[in-house]
C-alpha positions as CSV (number, residue, x, y, z in Angstrom):
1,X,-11.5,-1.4,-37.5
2,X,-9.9,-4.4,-38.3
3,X,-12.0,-7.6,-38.5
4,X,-9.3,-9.8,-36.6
5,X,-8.4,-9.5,-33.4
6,X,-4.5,-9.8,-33.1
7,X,-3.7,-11.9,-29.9
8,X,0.2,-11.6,-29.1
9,X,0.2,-14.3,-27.4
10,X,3.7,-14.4,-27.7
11,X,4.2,-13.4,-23.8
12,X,2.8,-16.8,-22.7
13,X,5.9,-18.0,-24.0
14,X,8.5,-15.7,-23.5
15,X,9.2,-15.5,-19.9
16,X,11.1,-17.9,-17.9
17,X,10.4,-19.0,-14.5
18,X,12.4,-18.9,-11.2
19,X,13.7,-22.4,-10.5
20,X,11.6,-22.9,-8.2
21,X,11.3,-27.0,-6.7
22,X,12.7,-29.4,-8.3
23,X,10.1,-31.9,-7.3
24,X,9.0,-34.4,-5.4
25,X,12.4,-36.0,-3.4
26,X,13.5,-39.0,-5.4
27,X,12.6,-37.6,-8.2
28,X,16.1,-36.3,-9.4
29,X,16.8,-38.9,-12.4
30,X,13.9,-37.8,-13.9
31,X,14.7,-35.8,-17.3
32,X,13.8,-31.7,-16.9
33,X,11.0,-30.8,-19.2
34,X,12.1,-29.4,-22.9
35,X,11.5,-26.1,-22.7
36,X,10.0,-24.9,-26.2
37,X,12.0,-22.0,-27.7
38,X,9.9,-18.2,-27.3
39,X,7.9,-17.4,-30.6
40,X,7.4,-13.7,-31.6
41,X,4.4,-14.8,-33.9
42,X,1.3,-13.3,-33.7
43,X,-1.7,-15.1,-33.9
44,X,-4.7,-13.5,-35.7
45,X,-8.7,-14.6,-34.4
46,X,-10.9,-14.1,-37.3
47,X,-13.9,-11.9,-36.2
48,X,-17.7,-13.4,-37.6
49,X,-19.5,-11.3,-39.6
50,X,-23.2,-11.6,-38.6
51,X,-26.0,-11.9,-40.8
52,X,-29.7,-11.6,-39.1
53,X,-32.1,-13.4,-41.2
54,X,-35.7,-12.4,-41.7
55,X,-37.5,-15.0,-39.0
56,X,-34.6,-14.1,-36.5
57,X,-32.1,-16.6,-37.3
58,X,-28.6,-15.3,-36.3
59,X,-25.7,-16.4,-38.6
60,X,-22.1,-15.6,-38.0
61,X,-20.3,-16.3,-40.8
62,X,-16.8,-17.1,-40.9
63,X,-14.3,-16.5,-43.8
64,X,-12.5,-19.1,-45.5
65,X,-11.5,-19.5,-48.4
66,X,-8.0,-21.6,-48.4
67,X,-9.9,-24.9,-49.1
68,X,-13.2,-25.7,-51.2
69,X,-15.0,-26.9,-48.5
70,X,-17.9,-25.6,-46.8
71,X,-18.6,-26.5,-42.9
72,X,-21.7,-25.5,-41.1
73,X,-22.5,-26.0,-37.3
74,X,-26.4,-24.8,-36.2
75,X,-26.5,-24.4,-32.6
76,X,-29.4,-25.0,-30.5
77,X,-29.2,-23.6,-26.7
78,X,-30.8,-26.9,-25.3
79,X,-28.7,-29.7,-23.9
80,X,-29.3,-32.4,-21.8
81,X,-29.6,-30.1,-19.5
82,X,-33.1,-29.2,-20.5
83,X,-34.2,-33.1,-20.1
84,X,-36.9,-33.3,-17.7
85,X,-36.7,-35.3,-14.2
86,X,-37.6,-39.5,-15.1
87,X,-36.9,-38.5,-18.9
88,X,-33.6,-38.3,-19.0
89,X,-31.9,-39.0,-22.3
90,X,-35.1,-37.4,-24.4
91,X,-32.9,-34.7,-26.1
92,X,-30.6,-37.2,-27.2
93,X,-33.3,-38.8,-29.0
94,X,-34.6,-36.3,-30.2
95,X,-31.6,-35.6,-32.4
96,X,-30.9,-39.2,-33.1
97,X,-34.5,-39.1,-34.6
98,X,-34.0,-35.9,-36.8
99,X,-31.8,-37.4,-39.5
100,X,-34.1,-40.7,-39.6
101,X,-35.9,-39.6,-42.8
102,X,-37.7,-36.6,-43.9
103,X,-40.8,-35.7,-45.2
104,X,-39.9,-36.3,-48.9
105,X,-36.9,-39.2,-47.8
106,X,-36.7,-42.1,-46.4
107,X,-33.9,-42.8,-43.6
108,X,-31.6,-45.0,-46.0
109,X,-32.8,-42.5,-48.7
110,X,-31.7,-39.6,-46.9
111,X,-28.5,-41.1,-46.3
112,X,-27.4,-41.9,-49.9
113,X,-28.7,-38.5,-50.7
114,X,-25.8,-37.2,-48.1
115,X,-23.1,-39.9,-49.5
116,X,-23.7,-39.2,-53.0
117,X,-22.5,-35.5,-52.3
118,X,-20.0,-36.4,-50.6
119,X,-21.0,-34.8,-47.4
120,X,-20.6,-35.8,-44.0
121,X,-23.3,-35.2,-41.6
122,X,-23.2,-35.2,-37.4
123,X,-25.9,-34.4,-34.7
124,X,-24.6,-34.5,-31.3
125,X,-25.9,-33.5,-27.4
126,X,-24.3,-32.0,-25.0
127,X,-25.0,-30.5,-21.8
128,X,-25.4,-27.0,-22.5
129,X,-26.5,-27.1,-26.4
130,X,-27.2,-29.2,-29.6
131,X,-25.6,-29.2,-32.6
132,X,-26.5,-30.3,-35.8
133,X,-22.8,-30.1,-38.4
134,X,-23.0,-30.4,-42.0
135,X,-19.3,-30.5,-43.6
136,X,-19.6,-30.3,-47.9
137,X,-17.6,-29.4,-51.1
138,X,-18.8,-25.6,-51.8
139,X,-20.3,-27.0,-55.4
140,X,-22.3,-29.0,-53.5
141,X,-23.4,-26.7,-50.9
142,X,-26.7,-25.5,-52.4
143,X,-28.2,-29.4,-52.9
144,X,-26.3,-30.2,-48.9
145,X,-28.0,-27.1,-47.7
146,X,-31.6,-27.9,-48.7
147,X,-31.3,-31.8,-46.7
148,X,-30.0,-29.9,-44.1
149,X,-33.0,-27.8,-43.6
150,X,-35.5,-31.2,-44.6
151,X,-33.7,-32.7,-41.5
152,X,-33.7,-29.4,-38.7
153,X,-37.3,-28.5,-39.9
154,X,-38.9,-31.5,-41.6
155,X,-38.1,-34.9,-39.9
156,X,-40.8,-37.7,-40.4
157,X,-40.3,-39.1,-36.6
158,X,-42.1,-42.4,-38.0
159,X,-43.0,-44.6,-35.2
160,X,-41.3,-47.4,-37.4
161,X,-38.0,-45.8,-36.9
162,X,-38.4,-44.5,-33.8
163,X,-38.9,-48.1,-32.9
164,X,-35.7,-49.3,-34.0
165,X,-33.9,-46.0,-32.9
166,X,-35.3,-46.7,-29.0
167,X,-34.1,-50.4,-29.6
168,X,-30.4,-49.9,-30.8
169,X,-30.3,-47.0,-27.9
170,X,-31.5,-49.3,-25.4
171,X,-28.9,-51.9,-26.5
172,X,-25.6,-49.6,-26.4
173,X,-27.1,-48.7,-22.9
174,X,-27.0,-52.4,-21.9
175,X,-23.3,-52.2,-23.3
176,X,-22.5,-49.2,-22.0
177,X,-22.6,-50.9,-18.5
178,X,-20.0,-53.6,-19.9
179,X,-17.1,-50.5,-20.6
180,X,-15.5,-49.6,-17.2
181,X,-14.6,-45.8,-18.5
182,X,-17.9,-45.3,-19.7
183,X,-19.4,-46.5,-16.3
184,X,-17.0,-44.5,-14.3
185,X,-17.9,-41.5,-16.1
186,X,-21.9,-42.0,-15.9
187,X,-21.2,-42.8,-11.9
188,X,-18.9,-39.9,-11.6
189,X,-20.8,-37.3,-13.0
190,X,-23.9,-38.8,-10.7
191,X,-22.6,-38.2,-7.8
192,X,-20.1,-35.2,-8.2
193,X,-23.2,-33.4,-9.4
194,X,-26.2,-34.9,-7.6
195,X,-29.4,-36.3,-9.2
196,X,-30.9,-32.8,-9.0
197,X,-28.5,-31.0,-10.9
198,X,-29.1,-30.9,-14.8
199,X,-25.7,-31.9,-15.5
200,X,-25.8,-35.2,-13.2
201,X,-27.1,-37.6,-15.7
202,X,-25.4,-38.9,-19.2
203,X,-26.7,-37.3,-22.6
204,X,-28.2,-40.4,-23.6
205,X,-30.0,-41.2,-20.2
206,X,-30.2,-44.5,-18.0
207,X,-31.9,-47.8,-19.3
208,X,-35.1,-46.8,-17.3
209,X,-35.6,-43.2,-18.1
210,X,-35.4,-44.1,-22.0
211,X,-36.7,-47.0,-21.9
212,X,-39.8,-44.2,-20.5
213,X,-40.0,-41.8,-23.6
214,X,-42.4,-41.8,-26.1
215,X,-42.5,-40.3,-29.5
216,X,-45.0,-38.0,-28.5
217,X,-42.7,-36.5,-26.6
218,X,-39.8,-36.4,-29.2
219,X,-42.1,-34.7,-31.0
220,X,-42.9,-32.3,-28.6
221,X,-39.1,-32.2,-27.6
222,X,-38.3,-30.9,-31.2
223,X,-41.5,-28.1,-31.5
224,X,-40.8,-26.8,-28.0
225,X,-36.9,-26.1,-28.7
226,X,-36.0,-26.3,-32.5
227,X,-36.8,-22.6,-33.5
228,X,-34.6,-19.5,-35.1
229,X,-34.7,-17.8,-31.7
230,X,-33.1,-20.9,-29.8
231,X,-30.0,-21.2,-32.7
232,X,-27.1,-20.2,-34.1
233,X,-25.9,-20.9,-37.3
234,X,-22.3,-20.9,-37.7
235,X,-21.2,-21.3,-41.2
236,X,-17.1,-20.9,-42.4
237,X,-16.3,-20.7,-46.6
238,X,-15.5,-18.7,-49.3
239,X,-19.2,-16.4,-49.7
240,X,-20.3,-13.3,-50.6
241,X,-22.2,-12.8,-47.9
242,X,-25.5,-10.9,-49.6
243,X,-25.7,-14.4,-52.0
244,X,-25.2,-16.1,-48.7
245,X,-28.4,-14.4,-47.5
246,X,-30.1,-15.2,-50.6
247,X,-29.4,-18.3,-50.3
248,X,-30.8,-19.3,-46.5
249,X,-33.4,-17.3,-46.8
250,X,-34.7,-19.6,-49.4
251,X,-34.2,-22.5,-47.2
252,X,-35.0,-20.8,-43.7
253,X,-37.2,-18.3,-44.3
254,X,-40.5,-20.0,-43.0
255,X,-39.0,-21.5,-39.9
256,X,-40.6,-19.6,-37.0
257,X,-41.1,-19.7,-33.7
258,X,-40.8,-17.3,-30.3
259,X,-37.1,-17.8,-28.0
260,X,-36.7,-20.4,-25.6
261,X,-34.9,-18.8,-23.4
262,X,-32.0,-20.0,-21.3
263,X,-32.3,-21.3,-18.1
264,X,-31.5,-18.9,-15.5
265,X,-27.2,-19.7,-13.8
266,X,-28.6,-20.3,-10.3
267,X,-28.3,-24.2,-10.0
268,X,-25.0,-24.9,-8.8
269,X,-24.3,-28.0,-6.5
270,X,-21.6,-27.1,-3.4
271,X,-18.5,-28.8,-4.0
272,X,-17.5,-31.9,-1.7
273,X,-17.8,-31.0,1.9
274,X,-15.8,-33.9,2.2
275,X,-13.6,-36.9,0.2
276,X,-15.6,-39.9,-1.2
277,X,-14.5,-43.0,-2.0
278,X,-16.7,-45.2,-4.5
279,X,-16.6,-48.5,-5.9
280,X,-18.6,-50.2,-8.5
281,X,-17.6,-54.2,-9.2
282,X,-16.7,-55.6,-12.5
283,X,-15.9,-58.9,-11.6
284,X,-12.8,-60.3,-13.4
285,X,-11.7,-57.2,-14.7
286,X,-8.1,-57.2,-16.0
287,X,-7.5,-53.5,-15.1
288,X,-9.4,-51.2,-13.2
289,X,-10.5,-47.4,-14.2
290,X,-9.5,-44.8,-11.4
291,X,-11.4,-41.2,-11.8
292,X,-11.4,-38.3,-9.8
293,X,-13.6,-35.3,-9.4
294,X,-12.9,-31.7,-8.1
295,X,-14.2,-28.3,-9.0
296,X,-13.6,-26.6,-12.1
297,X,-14.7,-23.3,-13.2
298,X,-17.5,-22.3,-15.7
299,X,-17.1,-21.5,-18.6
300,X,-16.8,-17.7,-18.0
301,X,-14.9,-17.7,-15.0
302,X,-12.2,-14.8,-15.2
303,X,-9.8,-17.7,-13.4
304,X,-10.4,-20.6,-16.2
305,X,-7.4,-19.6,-18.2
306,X,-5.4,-20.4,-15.2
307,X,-7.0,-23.7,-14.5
308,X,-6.3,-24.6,-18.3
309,X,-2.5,-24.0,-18.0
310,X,-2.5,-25.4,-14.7
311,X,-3.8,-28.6,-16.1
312,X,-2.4,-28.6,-18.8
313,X,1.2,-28.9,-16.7
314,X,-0.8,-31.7,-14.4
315,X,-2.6,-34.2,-17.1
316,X,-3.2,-32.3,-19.9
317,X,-0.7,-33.5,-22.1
318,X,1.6,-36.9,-23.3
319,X,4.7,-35.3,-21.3
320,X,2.1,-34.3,-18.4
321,X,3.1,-34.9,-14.6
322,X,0.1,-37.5,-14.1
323,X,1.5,-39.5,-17.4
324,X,5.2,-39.6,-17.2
325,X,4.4,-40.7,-13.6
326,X,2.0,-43.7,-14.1
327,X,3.0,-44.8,-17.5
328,X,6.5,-43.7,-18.4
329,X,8.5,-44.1,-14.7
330,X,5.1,-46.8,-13.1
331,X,4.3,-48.8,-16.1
332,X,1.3,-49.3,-14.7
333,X,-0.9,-47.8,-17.6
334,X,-1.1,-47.1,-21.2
335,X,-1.9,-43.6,-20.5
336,X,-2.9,-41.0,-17.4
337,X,-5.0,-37.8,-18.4
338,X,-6.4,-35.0,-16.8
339,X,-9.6,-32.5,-18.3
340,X,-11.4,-29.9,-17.3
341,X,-15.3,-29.7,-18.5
342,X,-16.3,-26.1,-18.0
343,X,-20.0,-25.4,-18.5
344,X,-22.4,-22.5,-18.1
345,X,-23.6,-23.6,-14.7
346,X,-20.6,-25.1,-13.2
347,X,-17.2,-27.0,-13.9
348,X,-15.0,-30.0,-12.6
349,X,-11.7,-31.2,-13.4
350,X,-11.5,-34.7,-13.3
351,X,-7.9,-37.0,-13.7
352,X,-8.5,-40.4,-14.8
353,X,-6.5,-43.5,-15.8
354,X,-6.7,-47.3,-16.3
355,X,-3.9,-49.3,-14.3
356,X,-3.2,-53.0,-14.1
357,X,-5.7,-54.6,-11.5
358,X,-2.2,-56.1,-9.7
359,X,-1.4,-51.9,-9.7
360,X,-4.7,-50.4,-8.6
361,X,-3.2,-49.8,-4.9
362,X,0.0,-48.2,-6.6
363,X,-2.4,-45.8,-9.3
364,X,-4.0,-44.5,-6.0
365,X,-0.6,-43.7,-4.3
366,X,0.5,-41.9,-7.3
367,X,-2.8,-40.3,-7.7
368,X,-2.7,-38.9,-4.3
369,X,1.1,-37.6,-4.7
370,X,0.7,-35.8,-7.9
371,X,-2.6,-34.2,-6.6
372,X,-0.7,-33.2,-3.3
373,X,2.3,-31.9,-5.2
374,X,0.2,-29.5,-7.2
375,X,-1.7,-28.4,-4.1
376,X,1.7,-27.4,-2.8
377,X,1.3,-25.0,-6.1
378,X,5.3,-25.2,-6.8
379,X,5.9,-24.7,-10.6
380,X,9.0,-27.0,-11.8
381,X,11.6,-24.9,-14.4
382,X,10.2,-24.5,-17.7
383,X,6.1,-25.4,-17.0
384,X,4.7,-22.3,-17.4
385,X,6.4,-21.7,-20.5
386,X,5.4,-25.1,-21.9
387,X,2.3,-24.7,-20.7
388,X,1.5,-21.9,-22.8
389,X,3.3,-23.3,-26.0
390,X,0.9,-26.2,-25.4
391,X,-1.6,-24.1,-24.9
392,X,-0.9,-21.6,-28.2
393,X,-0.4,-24.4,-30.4
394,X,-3.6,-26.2,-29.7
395,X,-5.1,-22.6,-31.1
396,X,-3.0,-22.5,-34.3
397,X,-4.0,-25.7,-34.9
398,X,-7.7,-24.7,-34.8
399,X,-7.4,-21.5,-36.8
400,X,-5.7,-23.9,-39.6
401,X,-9.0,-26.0,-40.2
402,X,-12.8,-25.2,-40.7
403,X,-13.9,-28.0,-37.7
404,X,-11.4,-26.0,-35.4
405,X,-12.5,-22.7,-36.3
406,X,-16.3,-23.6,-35.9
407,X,-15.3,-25.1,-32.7
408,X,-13.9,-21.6,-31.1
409,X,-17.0,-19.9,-31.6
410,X,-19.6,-22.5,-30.6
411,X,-19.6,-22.1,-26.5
412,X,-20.0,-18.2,-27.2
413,X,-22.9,-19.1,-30.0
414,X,-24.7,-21.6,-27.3
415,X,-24.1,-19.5,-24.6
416,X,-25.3,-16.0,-25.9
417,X,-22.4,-14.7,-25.4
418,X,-20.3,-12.1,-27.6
419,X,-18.9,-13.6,-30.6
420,X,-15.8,-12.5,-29.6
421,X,-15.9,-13.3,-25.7
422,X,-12.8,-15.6,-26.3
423,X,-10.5,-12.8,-26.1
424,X,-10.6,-12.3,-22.7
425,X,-9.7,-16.1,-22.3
426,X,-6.3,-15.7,-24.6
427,X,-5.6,-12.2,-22.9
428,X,-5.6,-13.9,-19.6
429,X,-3.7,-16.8,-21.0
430,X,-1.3,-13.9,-22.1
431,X,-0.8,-12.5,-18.9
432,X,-0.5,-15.2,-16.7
433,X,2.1,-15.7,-14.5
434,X,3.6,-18.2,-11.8
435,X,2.0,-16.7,-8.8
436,X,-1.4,-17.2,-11.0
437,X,-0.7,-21.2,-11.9
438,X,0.4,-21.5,-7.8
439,X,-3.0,-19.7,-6.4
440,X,-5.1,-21.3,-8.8
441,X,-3.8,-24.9,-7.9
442,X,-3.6,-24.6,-4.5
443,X,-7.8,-23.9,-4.4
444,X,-8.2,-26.7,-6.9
445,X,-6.0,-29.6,-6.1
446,X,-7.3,-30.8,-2.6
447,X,-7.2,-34.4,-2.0
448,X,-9.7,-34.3,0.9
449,X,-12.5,-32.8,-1.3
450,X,-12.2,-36.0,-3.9
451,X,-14.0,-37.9,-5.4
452,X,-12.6,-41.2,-6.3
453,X,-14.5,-43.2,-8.4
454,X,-13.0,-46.8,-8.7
455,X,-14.4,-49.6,-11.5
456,X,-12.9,-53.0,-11.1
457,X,-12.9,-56.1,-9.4
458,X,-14.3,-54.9,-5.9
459,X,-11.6,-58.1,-4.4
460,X,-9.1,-56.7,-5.8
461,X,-9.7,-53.0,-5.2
462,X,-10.7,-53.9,-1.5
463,X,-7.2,-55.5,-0.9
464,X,-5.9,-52.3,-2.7
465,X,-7.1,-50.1,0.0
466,X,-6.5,-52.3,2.5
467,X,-2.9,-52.3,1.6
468,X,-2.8,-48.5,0.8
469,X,-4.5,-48.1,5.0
470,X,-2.5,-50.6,7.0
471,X,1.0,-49.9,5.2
472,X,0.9,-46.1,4.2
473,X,2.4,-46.7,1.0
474,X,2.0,-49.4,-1.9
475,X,4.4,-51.7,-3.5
476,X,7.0,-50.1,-5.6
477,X,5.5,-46.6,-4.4
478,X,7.5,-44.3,-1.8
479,X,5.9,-43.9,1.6
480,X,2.7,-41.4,1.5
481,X,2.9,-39.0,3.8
482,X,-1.0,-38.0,5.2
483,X,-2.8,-40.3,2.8
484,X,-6.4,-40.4,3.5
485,X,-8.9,-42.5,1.8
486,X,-12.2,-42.3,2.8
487,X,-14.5,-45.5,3.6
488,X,-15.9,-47.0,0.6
489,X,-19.6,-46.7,-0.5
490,X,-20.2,-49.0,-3.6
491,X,-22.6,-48.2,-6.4
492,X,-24.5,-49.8,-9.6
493,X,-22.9,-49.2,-12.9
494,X,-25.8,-46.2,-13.2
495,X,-24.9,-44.9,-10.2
496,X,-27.2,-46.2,-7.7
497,X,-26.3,-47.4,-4.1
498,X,-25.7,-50.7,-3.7
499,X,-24.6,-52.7,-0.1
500,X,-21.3,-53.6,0.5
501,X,-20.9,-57.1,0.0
502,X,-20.0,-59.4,3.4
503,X,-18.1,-61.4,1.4
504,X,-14.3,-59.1,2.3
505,X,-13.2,-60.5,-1.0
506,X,-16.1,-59.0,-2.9
């Protein structure tokens, strides 16, 4: 059997589409998407080889050998998702802590240790899983390899360092609440998800909840999760895989512990019974942040691969609807973009942008109309196709660098999941047609099940939706036909409820 899995993903980009609507009316002058030329390539996904070390430790071991470079991911199946209620925040410090010294190195020593190889090292939380990245010449893989394993399974958690550690993350909390996108996002993901969900709060927590942890509990953070059966080692270079062995068994081979386990898929929040309409102040602010919230899909859903081309055509790109709207025909922003974050539990697509604070009541309007015009799930000529080009480029690029390649496989690593799970993703990518992009977006794309998360001057955003109420429409916008905007609740830059001011121009 062949150890690639040979994805003709071609089709995506082959067949042309109806004509379908030309879009919204007054919309003629606007230039027809460039529809990219069909390809007859065929793209290959390299299949891991797995190694099973002797205390458990699964590694799936990629082959690369066009650059000298090693890259190696581990992956640990606890995110912030696993932070306990009040202590939000303590897996995040947890692995800011791990690379704070060892027990042979201090933290500055460690780190000159890492820059004298020339190595680059990155821990990082997300929702679902950890990862801890080490990227190093293949020479220096051996002498990388061994301050890799001081840091997973040998951190000093000194109470000096975790003092300054709790101090500098308490600090970019404080300033967290002085960025409007970062604020919007910490609100957003609040409230879309609810303060019982495990994906509600930020990976790095709220001033109070940190500001709560000890390093008792770091410690016990790392003992309770940081163990072979909880990881995944992903590892991409030129090795003979027995020497390969060898080699992390000498570095591994006493690192034990039993499975964590992970957590079982029945949380799930119901979506938005209804639109929601929040505010949070920034006095002064030149520009204000727009976001908005509506399902997505988990990560596994057989319908995902829609949803990614479908928002790919909507905000997922430079030449997207959403940006050639606000920022290329509005002027109103530097840039409009849409994502999707599909997790193990649940999903959302959210659509976000920065306008001019004069513009905030025309960024809603146009909001709302490229939201409705995708509800009406009407493809324009030549989406579809780009779409996919988009969508089949964005995996070439991968496959052409270690990072990229890594990155393919570590949902499936965290998740438990078949190595090669992401073939069903790329084979419904393959097959998807019009009527699939139209069915998907008409489910997804409802305006009334919103929410709209607004950071800026509360005056100005106030006379924004006054404006956008009494007139139906905003300056320099086209009238909005069945606008709705529900009445506005306003929150603390952490998400908590605040009163509505009585002043009506705060």
């Amino acid at each position: 059997m062949s150890r690639s899995l040979r994805l003709g993903l071609c089709a995506l980009c082959c067949g042309l589409l109806p004509s379908g609507c030309a879009g919204r009316p007054g919309s003629a002058a606007r230039e027809e998407i460039p529809i990219p030329a069909a390809s007859t390539a065929v793209i290959a996904l390299p299949e891991p080889e797995i190694l099973e070390l002797s205390n458990g430790l699964e590694v799936w071991l990629l082959h690369s050998d066009h650059v000298p470079l090693v890259e190696a991911s581990l992956i640990v199946r606890s995110g912030s998702a696993s932070d306990p209620k009040g202590k939000e925040g303590l897996m995040s410090l947890a692995m800011d802590m791990m690379d704070e010294g060892t027990g042979k190195l201090s933290s500055i020593e460690l780190a000159d240790e890492i820059q004298f190889l020339g190595a680059s090292l990155d821990l990082s939380t997300g929702k679902d899983y950890s990862s801890i990245e080490l990227k190093v010449l293949q020479r220096n893989f051996p002498t990388a390899l061994g301050l890799f394993a001081d840091i997973l399974l040998r951190p000093s958690f000194s109470d000096e360092d975790w003092a300054r550690v709790k101090r500098l993350t308490l600090n970019d909390l404080k300033q967290r609440e002085e960025r409007p996108t970062s604020v919007a996002r910490v609100v957003g993901d609040r409230l879309y998800y609810g303060d019982e969900h495990p994906y509600a709060h930020p990976e790095d927590g709220y001033l109070q909840s940190v500001d709560g942890i000890t390093l008792a509990e770091i410690r016990k953070t790392h003992n309770r999760l940081f163990h072979p059966g909880n990881s995944v080692l992903l590892i991409t270079g030129d090795f003979e895989p027995a020497a390969l062995r060898r080699e992390l068994e000498r570095r591994f081979a006493g690192w034990k512990g039993p499975a964590a386990g992970i957590p079982a898929k029945a949380r799930h929040s119901a979506p938005l019974a209804r639109q929601r309409l929040v505010v949070v102040d920034k006095p002064g602010a030149a520009q204000t942040v727009i976001r908005i919230y509506l399902p997505g899909k988990a990560y596994e859903s057989p319908t995902a691969p829609h949803l990614a081309l479908a928002n790919t055509i909507f905000g997922g790109t430079f030449t997207s609807r959403l940006n050639s709207n606000l920022r290329e025909e509005k002027k109103i922003t530097y840039g409009a973009r849409s994502g999707l974050a599909s997790r193990r539990l649940w999903g959302h697509l959210v659509a976000s942008s920065s306008v001019e604070s004069g513009a905030t009541a025309l960024g809603i309007s146009e909001f709302f109309r490229e939201f409705q015009e995708m509800a009406r799930g009407t493809l324009r000529k030549g989406e579809l196709r780009k779409a996919a080009s988009t969508q089949r480029s964005r995996l070439i690029e991968s496959l052409q660098t270690q990072a990229g390649l890594l990155g393919i496989y570590s949902n499936a690593a965290a998740l438990n999941l078949e190595p090669m799970e992401r073939r069903a993703f790329y084979a419904a990518m393959e097959a998807a047609g019009e009527n699939d992009l139209e069915e998907i977006s008409k489910k997804i794309y409802r305006w009334r099940k919103a929410l709209v998360v607004l950071v800026g001057d509360r005056g100005v955003i106030n006379q924004a939706i006054e404006e956008l109420r009494k007139n139906g429409r905003a300056r320099g916008g086209a009238p909005l036909a069945g606008f709705q905007l529900a009445p506005a609740e306003h929150f603390s830059r952490e998400g908590l409820a605040e009163p509505a001011s009585s002043d009506p121009k705060k």
